[in-house]
N, C-alpha and C positions, 0 to 999 in steps of 0.2 A: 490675583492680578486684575485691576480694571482695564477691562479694554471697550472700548464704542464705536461703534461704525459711524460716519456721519452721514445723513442720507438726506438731509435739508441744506438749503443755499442761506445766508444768511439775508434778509432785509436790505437792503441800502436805508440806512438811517445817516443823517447826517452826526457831527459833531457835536454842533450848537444844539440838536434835539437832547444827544446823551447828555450834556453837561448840566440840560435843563433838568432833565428827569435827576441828577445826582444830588442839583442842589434842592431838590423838590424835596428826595427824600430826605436830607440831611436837615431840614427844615421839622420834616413830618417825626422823627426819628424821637426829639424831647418826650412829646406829645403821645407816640404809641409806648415807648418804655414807659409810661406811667401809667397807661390803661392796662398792664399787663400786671395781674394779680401773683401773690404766692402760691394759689391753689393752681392756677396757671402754669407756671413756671414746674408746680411736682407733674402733673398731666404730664407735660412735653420731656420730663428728665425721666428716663429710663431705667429701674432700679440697679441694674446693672451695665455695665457698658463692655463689652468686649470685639472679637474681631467681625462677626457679624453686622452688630450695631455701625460699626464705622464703616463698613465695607454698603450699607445701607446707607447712612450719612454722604458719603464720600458721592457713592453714584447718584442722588437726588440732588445734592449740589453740584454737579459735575452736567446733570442736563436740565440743569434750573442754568448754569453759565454761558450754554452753550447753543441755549436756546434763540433762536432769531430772534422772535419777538422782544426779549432782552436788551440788542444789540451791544452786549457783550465786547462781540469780537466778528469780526468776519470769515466766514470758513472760504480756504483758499487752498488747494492741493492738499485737502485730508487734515489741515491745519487748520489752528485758527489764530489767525490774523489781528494785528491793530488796526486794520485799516485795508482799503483794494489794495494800495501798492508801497503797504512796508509791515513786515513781518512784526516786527517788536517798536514799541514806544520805547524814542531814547531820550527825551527829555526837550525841552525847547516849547516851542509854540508848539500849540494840538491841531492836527487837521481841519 
């Protein structure tokens, strides 16, 4: 079981910041998938993969998401948040 304590407050980052930094990287995204070699690509894959490996995967990804600096999401009562004052993104205009 992953569990994490959260013990940081998240940033106040605006909206208009995150969507800058999305389309930044979605921009950068062509550009790095082609600098990334084969010999690359065996480095970073694992000859084996089983429940460690993922349970390793899972929690580096899990506080690379969750991290402020990120701004991610907003931690709000042990949760994290779309925003100060709504739990989930339901669609419509973005904050």
């Amino acid at each position: 079981m992953i569990s994490k304590r959260f013990e940081t407050k998240a940033s106040p980052i605006g909206n208009q910041a995150i969507n800058a930094r999305i389309e930044t990287a979605a921009a950068q995204g062509p550009q790095l998938r082609s600098e990334i070699t084969a010999e690359d690509r065996a480095r970073w894959t694992p000859a084996e993969i089983g429940p460690e490996k993922v349970t390793a995967w899972a929690n580096e990804s899990f506080d690379i998401a969750t991290s402020p600096s990120v701004g991610y999401s907003v931690q709000k009562d042990g949760a994290c948040w779309y925003s100060a004052d709504q739990r989930e993104y339901h669609g419509g205009d973005k904050l």
